[in-house]
C-alpha positions in Angstrom: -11.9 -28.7 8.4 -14.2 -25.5 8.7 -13.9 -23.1 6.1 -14.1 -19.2 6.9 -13.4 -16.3 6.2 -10.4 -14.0 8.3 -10.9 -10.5 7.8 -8.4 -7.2 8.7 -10.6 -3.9 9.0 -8.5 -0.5 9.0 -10.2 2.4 11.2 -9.9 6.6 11.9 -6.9 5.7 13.9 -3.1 4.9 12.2 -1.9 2.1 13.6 -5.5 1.0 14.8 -6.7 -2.4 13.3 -9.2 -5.0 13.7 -9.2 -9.0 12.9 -12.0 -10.7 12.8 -13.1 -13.7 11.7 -16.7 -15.2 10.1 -18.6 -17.6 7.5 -18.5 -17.1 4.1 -22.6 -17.0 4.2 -22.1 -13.5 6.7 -19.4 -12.0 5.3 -21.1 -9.5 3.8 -23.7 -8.5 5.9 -21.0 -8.8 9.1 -18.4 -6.0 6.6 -21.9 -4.0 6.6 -22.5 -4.2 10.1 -18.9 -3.2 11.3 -18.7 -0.5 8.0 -21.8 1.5 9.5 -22.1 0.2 13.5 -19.2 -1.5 14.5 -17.7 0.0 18.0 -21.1 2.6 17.4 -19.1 3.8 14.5 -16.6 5.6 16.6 -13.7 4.4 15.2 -14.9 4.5 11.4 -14.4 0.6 10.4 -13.3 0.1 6.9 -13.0 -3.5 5.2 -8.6 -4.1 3.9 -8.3 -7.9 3.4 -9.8 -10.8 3.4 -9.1 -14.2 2.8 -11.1 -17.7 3.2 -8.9 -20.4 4.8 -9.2 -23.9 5.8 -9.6 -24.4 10.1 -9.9 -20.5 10.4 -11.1 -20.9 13.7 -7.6 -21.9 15.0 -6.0 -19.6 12.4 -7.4 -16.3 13.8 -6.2 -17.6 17.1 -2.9 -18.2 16.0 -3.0 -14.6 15.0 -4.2 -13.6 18.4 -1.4 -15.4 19.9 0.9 -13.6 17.6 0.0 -10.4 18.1 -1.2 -10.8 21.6 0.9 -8.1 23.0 -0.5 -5.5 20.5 -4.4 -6.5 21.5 -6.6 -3.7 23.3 -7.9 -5.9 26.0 -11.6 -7.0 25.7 -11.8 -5.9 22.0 -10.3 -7.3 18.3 -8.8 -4.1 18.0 -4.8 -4.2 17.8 -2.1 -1.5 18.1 -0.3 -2.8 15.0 1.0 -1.6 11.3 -2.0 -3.1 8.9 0.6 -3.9 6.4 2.4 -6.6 8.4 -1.2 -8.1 9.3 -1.7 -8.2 5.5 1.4 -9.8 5.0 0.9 -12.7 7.6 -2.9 -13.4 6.3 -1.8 -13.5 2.4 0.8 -15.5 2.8 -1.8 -18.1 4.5 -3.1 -20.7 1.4 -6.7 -19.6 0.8 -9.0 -17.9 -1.7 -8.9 -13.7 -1.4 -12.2 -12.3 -1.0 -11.2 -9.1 -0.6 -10.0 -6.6 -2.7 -11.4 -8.6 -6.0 -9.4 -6.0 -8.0 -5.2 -7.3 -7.1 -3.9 -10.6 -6.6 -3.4 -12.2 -3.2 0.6 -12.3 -4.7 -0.2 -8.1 -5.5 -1.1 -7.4 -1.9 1.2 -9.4 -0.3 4.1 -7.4 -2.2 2.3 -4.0 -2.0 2.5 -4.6 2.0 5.9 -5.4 1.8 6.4 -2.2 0.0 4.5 -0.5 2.3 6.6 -1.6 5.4 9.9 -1.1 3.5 9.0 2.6 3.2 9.6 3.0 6.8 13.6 2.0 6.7 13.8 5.2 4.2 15.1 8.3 6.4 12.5 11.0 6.2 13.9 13.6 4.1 14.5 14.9 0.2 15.2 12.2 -3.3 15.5 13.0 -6.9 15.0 11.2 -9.6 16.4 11.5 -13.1 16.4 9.8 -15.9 16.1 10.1 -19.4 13.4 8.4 -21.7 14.0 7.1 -24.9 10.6 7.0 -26.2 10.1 10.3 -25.3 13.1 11.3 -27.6 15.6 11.2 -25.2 13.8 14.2 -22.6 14.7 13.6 -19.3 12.2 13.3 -16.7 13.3 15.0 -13.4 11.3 13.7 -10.2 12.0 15.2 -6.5 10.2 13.3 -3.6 10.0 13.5 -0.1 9.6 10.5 2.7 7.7 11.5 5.6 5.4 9.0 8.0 5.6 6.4 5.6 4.3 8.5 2.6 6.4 9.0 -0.5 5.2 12.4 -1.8 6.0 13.5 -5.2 6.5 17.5 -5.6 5.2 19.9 -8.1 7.3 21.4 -10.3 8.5 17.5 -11.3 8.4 16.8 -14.6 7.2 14.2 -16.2 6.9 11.3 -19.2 4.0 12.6 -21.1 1.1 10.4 -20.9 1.5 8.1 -23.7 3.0 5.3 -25.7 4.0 1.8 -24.9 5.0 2.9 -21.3 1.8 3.2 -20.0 0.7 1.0 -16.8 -2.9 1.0 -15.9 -2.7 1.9 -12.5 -0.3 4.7 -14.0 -2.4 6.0 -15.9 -5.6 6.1 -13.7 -3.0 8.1 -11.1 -1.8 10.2 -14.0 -5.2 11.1 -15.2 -5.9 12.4 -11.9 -2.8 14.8 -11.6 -3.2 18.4 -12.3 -0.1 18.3 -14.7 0.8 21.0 -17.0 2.7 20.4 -20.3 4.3 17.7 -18.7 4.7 20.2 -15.2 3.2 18.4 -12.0 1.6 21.4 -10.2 0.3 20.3 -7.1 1.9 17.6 -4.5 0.8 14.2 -5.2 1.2 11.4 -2.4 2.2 7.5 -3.0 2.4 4.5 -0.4 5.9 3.5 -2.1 9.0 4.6 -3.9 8.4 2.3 -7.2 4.7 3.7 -7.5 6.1 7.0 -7.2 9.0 6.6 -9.9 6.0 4.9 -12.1 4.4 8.1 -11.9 7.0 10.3 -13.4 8.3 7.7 -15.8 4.6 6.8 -16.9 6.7 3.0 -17.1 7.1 -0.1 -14.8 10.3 1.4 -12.4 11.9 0.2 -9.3 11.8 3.2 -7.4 14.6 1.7 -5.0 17.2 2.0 -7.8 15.4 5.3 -9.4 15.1 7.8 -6.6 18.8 8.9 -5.0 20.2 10.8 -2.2 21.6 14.3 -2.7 25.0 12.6 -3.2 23.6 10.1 -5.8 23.4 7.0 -3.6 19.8 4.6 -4.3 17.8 4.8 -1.5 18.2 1.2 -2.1 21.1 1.3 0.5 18.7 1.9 3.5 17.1 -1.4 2.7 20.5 -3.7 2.1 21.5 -1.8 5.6 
C-alpha cells in the first residue's frame, strides 16, 4: 500500500478549491511551489488540510469521482464548499499533516460547523444570558448571519475577560477585540454560531441553543428542520 499525502488548497476565489495529492518527502516544497507559483499565482493558492493515507493514489481518485461534476476541466481546481472537502478527507483514517495546531476530530467538527451555518436564514439573533461568575450580570449578544459568516455587533456586551471561563482560543479572539469596559466597539466576524456565543460568554457555549430569533426560538430549529 503506497503512503501519501492528499492535500485541499483554498484560493482568491469562494467556493474555488484545489486537491491534490503527493509524497510525504515533497510535501513541503510542492505547498511552497503552489503557495508562490501555482496557476502563476493567479488564483492565490493557500494550504487548508492535509492528511497522509494509506493507497492515496486511488483515494484522490475516488474524490475525483466524487466530486467530478464540480471539477474545472483540465485542472484540480473544483467549484465546491472547502468545508465539505474537509469533512470527506478527515473522516478518511490517516495521520493529519496539516494544521499541526487542531485535531483531525477538531476540523472535522469545525467543517461541520461551518456548513451548518448555511441552514441559518440570513438575518438578526440575540443572545442573553446571565453569568454567574460574573455576579449574576448578564451578557447581552446581537449577531447577524450573512454568506455563511456569524458576525457579532458592537455595542454587545460581554463576560469580562477572566476567571475559570476562559477558553484559549477565546481568549486569543478576546484579546484581539477592541472592547470597552466590557462594550464590543467594533463588529467582529466568526465562522459559527458556538464560536460566536464563546465570545460573549468568554465560556464553552453552544451557540445553537444560545443565540434566538426575535420571538425567542434557538436557531437550533433551522437545523432539526
Amino acid at each position: 500500500m503506497a503512503k501519501g499525502i492528499i492535500y485541499i488548497m483554498t484560493t482568491v476565489v469562494p467556493g474555488l478549491i484545489k486537491i491534490g495529492k503527493t509524497g510525504k518527502e515533497n510535501y513541503e516544497q510542492r505547498m511552497y511551489n503552489l503557495e508562490r507559483n501555482g496557476y502563476s499565482n493567479v488564483v492565490g493558492l493557500k494550504r487548508h488540510f492535509a492528511i497522509e493515507v494509506d493507497d492515496y493514489d486511488e483515494k484522490e481518485q475516488l474524490l475525483d469521482d466524487i466530486f467530478s461534476k464540480s471539477r474545472l476541466e483540465n485542472t484540480e481546481l473544483f467549484a465546491l464548499d472547502v468545508n465539505l472537502a474537509v469533512q470527506l478527507l478527515s473522516s478518511f483514517e490517516g495521520k493529519q499533516i496539516y494544521p499541526e495546531n487542531i485535531s483531525k476530530d477538531e476540523v472535522f467538527d469545525e467543517a461541520s460547523a461551518k456548513r451548518d451555518v448555511y441552514l441559518i436564514p440570513e438575518g438578526t439573533y440575540y443572545l442573553e444570558r446571565r453569568i454567574k461568575r460574573w455576579n449574576n450580570q448578564t451578557v447581552k449578544g446581537t449577531m447577524t448571519v450573512q454568506d455563511g459568516k456569524c458576525t457579532v455587533l458592537k455595542g454587545s456586551v460581554l463576560c469580562p475577560l477572566k476567571g475559570e471561563g476562559n477558553v484559549e482560543r477565546i481568549e486569543k479572539e478576546r484579546n484581539k477585540a477592541n472592547v470597552i469596559n466590557n462594550v464590543l466597539q467594533e463588529d467582529v466576524e466568526f465562522n459559527s454560531p458556538s464560536m460566536a456565543a464563546c465570545f460573549i460568554i468568554n465560556g464553552p457555549a453552544n451557540g445553537w441553543n444560545e443565540w434566538r430569533t426575535k420571538d425567542g426560538k434557538a436557531i437550533d430549529v433551522f437545523r432539526n428542520n
